[in-house]
Backbone as CSV, one residue per row, in Angstrom:
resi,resn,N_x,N_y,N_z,CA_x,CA_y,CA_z,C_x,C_y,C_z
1,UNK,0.850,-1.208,0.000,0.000,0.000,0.000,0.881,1.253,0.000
2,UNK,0.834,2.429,-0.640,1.467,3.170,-1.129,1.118,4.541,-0.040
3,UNK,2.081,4.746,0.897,2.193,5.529,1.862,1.532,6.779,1.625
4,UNK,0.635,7.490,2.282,0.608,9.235,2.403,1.180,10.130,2.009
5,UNK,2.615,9.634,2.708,3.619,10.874,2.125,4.309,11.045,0.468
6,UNK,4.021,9.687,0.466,4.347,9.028,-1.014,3.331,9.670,-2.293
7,UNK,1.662,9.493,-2.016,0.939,9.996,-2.631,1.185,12.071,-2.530
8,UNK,1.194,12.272,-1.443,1.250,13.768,-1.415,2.985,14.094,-2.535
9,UNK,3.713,13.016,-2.239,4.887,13.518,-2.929,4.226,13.497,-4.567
10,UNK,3.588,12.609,-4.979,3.380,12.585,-6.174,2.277,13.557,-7.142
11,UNK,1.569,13.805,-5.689,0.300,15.148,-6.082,1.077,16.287,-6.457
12,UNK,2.630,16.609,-5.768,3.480,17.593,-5.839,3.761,17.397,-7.599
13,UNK,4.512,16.574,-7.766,5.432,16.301,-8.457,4.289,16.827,-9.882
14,UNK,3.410,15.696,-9.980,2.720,16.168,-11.007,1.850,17.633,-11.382
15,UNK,1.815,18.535,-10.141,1.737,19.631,-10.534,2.458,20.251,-10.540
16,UNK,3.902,20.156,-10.372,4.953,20.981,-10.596,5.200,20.356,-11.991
17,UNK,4.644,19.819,-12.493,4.962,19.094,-14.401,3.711,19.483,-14.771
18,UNK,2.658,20.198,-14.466,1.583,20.426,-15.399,1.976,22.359,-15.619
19,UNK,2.531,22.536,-14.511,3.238,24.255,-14.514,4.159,24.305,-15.492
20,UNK,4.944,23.422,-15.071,6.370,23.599,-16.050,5.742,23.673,-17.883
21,UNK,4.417,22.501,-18.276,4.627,22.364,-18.975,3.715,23.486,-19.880
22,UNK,2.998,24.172,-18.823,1.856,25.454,-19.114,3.100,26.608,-19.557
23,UNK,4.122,26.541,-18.742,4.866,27.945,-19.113,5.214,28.167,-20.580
24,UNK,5.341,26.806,-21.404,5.955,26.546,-22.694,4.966,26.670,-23.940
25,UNK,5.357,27.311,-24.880,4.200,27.386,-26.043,3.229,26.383,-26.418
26,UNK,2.227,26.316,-26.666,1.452,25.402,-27.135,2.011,24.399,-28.127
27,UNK,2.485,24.734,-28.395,3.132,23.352,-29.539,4.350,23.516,-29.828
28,UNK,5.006,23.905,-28.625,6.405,23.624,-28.555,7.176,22.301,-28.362
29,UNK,8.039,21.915,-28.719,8.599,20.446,-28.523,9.114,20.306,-26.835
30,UNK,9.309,21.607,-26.217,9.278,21.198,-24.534,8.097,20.985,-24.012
31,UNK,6.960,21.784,-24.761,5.749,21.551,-23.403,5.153,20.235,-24.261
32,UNK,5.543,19.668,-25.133,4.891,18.169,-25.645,6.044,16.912,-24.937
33,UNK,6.965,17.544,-24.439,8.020,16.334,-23.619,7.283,16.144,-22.263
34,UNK,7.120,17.692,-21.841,6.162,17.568,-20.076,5.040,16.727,-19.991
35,UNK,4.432,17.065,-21.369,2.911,17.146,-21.649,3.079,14.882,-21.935
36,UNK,4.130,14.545,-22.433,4.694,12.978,-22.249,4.870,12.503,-21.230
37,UNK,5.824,13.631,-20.212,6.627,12.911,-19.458,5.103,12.906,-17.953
38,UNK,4.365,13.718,-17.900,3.160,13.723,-17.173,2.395,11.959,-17.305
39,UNK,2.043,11.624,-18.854,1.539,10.881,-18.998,2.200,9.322,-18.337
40,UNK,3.456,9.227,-18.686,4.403,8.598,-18.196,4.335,8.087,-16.555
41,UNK,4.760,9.319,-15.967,4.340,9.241,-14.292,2.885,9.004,-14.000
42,UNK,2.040,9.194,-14.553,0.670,9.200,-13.910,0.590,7.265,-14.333
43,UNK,0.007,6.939,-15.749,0.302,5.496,-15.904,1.368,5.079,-15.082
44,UNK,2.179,5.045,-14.958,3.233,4.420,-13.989,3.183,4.082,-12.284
45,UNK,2.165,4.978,-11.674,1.827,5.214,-10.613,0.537,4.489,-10.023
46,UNK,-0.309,3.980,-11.774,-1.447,3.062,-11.447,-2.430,3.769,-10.565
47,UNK,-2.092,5.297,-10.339,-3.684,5.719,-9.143,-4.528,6.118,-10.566
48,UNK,-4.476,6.235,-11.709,-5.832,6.406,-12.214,-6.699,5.682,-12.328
49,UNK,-7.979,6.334,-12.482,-9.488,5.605,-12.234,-9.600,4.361,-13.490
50,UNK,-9.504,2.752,-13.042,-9.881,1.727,-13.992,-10.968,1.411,-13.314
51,UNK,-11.854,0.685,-14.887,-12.763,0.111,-15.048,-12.839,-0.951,-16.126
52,UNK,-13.532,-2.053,-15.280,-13.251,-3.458,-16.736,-14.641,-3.728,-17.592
53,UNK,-14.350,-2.138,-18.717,-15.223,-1.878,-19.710,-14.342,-1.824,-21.196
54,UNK,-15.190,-2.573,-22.157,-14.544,-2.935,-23.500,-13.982,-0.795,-23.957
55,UNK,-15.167,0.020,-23.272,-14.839,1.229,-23.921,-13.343,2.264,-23.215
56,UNK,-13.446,1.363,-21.991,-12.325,2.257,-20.909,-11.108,2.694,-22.224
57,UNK,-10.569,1.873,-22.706,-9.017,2.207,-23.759,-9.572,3.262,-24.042
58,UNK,-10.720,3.523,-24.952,-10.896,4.981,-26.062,-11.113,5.845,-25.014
59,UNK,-11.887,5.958,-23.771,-12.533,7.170,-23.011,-10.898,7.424,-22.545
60,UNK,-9.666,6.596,-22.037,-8.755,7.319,-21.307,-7.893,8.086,-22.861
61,UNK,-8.011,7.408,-23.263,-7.484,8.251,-24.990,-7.975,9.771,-25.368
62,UNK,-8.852,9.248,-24.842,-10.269,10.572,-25.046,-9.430,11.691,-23.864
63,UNK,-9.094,11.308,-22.558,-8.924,12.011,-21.752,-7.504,12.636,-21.833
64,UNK,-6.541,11.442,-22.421,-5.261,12.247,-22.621,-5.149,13.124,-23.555
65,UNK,-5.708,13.006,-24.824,-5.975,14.188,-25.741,-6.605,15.369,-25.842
66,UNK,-7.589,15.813,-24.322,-7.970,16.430,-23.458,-6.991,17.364,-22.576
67,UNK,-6.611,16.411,-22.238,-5.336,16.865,-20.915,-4.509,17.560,-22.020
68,UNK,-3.770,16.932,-22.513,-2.370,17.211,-23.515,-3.151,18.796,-24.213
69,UNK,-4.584,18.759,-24.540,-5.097,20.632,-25.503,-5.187,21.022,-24.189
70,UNK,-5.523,20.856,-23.313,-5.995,21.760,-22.312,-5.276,22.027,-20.485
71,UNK,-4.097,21.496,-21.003,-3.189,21.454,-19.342,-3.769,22.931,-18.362
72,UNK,-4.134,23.589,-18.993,-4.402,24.868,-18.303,-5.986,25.209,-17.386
73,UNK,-6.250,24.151,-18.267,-7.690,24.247,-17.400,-7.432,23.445,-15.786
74,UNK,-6.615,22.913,-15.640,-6.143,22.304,-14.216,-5.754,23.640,-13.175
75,UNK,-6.907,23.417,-12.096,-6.462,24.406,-10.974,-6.079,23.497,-9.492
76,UNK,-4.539,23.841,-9.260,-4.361,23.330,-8.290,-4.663,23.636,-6.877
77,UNK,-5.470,24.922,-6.890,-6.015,25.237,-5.758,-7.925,24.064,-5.322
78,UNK,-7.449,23.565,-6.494,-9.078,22.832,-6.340,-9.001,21.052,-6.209
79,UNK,-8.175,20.584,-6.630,-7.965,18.817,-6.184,-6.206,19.110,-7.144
80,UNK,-5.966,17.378,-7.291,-5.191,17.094,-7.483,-5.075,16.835,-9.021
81,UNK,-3.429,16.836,-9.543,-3.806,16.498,-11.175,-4.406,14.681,-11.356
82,UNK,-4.512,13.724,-10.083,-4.872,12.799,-10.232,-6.657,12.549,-10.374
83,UNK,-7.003,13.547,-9.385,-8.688,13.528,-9.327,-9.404,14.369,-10.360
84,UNK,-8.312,15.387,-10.582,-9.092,16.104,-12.423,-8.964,15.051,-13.339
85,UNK,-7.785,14.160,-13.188,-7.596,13.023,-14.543,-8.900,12.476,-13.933
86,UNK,-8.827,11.767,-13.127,-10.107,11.188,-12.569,-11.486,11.360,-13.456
87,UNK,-11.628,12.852,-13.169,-12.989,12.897,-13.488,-12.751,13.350,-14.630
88,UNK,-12.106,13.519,-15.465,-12.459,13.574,-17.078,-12.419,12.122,-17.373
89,UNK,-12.014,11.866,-17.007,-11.984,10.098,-17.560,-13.170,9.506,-17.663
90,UNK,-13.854,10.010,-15.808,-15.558,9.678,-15.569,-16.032,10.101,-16.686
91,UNK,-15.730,11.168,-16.782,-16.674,12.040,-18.013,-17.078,11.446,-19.212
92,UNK,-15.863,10.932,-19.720,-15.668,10.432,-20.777,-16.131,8.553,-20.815
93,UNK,-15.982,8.241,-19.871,-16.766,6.684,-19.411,-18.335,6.985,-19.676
94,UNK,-18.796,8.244,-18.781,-20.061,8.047,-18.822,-20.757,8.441,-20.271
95,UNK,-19.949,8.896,-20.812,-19.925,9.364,-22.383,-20.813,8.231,-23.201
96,UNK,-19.679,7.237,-23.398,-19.588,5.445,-23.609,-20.940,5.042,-23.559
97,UNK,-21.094,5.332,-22.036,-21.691,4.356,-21.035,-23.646,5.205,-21.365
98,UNK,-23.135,6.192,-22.069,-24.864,6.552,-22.741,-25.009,6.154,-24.373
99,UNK,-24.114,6.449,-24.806,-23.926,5.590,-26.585,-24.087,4.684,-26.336
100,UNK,-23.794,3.664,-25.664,-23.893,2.186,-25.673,-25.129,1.830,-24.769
101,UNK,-25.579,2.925,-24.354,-27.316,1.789,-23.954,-28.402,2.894,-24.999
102,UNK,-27.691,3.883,-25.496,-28.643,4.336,-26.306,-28.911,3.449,-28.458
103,UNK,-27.383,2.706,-28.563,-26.984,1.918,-29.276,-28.129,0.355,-29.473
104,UNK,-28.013,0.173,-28.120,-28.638,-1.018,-27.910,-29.871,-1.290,-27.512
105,UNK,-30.727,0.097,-27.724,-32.237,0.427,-27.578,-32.424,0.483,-28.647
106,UNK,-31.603,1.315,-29.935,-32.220,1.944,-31.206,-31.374,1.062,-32.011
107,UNK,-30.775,0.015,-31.714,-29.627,-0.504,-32.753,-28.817,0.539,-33.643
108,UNK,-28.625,2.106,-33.251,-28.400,2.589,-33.981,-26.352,2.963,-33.761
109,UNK,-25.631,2.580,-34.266,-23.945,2.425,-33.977,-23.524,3.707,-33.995
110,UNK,-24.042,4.824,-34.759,-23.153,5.800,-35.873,-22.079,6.812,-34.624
111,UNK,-22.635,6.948,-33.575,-22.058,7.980,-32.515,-20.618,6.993,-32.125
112,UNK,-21.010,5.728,-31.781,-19.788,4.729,-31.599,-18.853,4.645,-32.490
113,UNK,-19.022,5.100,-33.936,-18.487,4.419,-35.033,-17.707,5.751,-35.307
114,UNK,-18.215,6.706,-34.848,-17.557,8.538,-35.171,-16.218,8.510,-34.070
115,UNK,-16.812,8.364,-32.609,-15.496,7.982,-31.564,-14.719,7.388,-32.626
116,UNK,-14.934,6.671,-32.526,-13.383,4.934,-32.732,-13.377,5.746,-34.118
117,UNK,-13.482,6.110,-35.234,-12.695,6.655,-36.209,-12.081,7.769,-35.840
118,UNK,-12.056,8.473,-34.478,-11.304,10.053,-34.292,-10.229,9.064,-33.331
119,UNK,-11.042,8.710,-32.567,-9.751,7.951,-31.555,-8.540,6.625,-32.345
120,UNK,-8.864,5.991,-33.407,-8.157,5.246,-33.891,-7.121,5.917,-34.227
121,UNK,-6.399,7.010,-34.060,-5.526,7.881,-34.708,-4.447,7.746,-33.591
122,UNK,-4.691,7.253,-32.588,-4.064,6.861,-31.379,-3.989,5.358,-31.310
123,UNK,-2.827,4.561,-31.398,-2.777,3.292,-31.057,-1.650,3.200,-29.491
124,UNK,-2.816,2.394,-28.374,-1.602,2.287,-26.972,-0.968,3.022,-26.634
125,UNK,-1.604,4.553,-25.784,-1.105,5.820,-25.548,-0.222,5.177,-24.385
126,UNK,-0.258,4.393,-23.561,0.361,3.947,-22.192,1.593,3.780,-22.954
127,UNK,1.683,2.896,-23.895,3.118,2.322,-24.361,3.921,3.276,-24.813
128,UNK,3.330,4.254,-25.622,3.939,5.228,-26.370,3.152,6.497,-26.201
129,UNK,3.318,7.311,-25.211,3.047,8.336,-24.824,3.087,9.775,-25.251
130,UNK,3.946,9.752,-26.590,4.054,11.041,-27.348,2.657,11.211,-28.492
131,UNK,2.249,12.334,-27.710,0.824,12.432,-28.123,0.992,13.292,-29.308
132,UNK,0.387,13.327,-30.252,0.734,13.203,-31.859,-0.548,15.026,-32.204
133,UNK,0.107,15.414,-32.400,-0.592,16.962,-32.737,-1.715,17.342,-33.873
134,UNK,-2.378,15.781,-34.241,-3.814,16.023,-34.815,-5.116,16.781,-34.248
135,UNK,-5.390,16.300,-33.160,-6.131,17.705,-32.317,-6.178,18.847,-32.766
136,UNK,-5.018,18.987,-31.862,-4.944,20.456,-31.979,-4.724,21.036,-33.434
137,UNK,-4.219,20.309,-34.688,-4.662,20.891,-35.936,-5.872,20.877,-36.016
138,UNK,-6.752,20.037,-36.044,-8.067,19.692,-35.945,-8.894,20.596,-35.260
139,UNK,-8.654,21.132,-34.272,-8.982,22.329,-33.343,-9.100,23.409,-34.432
140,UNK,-7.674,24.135,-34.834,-6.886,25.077,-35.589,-7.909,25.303,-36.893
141,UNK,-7.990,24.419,-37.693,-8.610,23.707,-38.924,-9.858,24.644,-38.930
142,UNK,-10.819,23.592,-37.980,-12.148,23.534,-37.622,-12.751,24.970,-37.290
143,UNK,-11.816,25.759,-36.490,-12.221,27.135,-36.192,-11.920,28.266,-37.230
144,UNK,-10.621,28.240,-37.734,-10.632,29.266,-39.004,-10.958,28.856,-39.874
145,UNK,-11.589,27.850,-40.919,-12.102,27.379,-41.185,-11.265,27.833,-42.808
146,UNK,-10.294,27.638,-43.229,-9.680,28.734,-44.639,-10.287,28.587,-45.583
147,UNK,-11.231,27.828,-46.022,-12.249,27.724,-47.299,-13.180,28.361,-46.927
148,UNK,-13.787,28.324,-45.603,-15.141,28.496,-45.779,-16.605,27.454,-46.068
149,UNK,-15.707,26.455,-46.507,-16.252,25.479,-46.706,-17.481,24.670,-45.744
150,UNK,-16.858,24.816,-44.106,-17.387,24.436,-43.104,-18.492,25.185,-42.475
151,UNK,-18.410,26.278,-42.725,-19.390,27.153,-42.608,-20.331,27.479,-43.162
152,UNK,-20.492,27.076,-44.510,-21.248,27.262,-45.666,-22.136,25.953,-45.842
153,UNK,-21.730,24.800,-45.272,-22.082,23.472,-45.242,-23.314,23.156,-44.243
154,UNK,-24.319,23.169,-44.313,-25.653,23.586,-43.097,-26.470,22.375,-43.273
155,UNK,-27.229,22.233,-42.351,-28.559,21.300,-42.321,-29.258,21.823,-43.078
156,UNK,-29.853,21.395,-43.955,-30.937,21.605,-44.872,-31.728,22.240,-44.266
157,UNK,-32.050,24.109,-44.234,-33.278,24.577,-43.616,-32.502,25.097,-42.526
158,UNK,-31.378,24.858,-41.935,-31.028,25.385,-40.509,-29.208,26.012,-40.976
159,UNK,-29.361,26.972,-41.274,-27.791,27.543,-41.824,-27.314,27.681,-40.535
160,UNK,-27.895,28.041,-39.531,-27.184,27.811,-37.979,-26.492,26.907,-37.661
161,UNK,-26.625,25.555,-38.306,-25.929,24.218,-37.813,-25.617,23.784,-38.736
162,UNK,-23.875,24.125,-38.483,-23.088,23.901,-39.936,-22.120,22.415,-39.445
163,UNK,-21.088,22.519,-40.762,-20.359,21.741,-40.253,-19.191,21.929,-39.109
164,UNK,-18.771,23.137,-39.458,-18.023,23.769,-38.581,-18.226,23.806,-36.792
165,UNK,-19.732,23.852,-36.683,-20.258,24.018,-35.261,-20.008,22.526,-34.984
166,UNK,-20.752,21.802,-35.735,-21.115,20.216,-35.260,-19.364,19.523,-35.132
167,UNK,-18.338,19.638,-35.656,-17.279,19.380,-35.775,-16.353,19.709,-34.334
168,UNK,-16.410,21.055,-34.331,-16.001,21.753,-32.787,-16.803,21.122,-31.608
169,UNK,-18.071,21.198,-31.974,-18.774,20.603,-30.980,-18.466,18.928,-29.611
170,UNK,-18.161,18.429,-31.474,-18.359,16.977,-31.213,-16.506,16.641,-31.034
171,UNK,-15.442,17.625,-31.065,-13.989,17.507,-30.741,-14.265,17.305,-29.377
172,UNK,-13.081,16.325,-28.825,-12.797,16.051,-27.500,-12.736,17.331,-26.582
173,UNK,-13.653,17.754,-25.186,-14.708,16.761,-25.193,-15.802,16.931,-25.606
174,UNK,-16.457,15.427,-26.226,-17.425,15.933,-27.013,-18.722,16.724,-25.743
175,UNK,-19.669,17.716,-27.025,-21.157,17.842,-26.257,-21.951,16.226,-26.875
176,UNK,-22.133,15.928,-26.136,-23.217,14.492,-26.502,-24.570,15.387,-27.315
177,UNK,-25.109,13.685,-28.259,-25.796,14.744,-29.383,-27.107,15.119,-28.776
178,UNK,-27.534,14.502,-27.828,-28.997,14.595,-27.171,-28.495,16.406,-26.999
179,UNK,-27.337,16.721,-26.525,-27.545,18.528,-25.878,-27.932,19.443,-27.006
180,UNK,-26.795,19.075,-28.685,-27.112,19.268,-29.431,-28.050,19.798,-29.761
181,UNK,-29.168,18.493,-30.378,-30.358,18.421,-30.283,-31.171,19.544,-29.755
182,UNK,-31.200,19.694,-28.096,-31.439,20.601,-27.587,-31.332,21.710,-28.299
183,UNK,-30.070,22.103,-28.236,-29.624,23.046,-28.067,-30.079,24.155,-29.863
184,UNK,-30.178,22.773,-30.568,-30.542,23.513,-31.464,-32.245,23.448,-32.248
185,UNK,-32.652,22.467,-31.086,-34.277,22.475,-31.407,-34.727,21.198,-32.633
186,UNK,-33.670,20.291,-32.562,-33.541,19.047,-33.822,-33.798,17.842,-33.826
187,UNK,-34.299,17.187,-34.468,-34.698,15.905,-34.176,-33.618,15.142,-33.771
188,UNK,-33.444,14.160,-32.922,-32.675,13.378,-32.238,-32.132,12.889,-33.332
189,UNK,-32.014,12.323,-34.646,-31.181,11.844,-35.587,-30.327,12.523,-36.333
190,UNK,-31.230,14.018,-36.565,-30.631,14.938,-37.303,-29.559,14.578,-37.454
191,UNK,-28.484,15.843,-36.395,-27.421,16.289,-36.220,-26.451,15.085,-36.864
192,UNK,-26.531,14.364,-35.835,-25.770,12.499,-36.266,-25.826,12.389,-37.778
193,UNK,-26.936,12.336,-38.450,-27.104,11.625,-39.647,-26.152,12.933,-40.628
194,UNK,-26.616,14.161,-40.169,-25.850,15.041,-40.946,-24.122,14.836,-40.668
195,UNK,-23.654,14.739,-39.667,-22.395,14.888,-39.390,-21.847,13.759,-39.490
196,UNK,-22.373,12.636,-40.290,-21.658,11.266,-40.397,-21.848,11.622,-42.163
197,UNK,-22.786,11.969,-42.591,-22.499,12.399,-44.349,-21.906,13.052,-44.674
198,UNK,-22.026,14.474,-43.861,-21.430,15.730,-44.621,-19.852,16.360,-43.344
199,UNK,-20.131,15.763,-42.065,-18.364,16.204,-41.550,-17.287,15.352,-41.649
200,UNK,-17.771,14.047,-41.260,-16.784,12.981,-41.426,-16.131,12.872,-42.735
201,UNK,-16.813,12.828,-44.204,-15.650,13.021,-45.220,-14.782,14.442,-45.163
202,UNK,-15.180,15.368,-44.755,-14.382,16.345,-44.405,-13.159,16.849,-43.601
203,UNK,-13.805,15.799,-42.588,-12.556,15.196,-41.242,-11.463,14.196,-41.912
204,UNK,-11.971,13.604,-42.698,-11.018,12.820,-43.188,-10.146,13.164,-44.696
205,UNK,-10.424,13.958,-45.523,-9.845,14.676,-46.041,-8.750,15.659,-45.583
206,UNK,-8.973,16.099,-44.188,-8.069,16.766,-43.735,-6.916,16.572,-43.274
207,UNK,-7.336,14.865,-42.788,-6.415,14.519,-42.057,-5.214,13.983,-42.701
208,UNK,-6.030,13.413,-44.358,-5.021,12.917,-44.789,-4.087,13.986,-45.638
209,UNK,-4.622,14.977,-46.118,-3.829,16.248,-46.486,-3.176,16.456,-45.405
210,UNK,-2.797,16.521,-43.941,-2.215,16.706,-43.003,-0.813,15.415,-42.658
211,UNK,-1.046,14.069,-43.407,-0.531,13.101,-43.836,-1.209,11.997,-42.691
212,UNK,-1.998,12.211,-42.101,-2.482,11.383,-41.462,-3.198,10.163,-42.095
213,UNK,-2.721,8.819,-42.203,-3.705,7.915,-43.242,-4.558,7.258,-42.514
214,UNK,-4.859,7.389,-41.270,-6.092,6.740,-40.633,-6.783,7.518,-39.799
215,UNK,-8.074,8.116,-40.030,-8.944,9.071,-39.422,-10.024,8.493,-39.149
């Protein structure tokens, strides 16, 4: 059992590596060594949250590609960098854990099938921990959008809900599509059916112009 002082040493350690690695440019080759060497110590240490679910691999994938765009959203005046990993991870479990009973009510896959084609771009982050800067192009991409293309691309009848929105939206972490929906007053299939025709070849065009061959 892994002593008190041992855990408090390691609550240290890893936020003195989420600082170090905040001070460094966003896509600098030092704050992507921290932004490794974090991942490294935390797997190594075994306190993150497991669960023996077929989806756990993609949701912690989900979470390191999270962590790695967003080190800054971590406040150490509020828990530890182990219990923020924690609960994005939850986040991202319970993510899963509504696709897959909403999957197996409607037989319908397509939300499962959108994950695992964004996350397949990652093979065994534990083993090999240098997290690969599609994201954050993908981020970059998605928001300036240099054609125009994404913006111009709408639901039939709703120019409000383009591709551009649904794309950002649905980037790690995603809004689940039920909020969507909501949010934009749409039938529960809509959004999905649109953003598996008209974003996904788009996502994947990009990626491979970016040289990425599996999106």
């Amino acid at each position: 059992m892994i002593k008190m002082h041992t855990v408090h040493d390691l609550n240290q350690q890893l936020s003195q590596l989420v600082a170090e690695a905040c001070s460094y440019p966003a896509r600098s080759l030092m704050r992507r060594q921290k932004l490794s060497e974090i991942v490294r110590v935390v797997m190594k240490s075994g306190k993150l949250w497991k669960e023996n679910t077929p989806y756990y691999n993609d949701a912690l994938q989900q979470t390191w590609l999270y962590f790695c765009r967003n080190p800054e959203q971590y406040n150490p005046e509020r828990c530890s960098v182990i219990t923020w990993l924690d609960n994005c991870l939850k986040w991202r479990l319970q993510d899963f854990r509504t696709w897959e009973a909403k999957n197996q009510a409607k037989n319908v896959s397509s939300s499962t099938l959108e994950i695992e084609e964004i996350t397949n771009t990652i093979e065994n982050l534990p083993a090999n921990p240098e997290i690969p800067p599609i994201l954050e192009e993908t981020y970059q991409w998605a928001t300036t959008d240099p054609d125009g293309e994404l913006a111009s691309t709408h639901v039939k009848g709703r120019p409000e809900v383009t591709c551009q929105i649904l794309i950002l939206r649905r980037l790690p972490p995603e809004t689940p599509w039920k909020n969507i929906a909501q949010e934009f007053n749409l039938p529960p299939s809509t959004a999905p059916n649109f953003y598996k025709r008209e974003c996904l070849p788009r996502l994947r065009n990009f990626a491979l112009k970016q040289g990425y061959h599996e999106f």
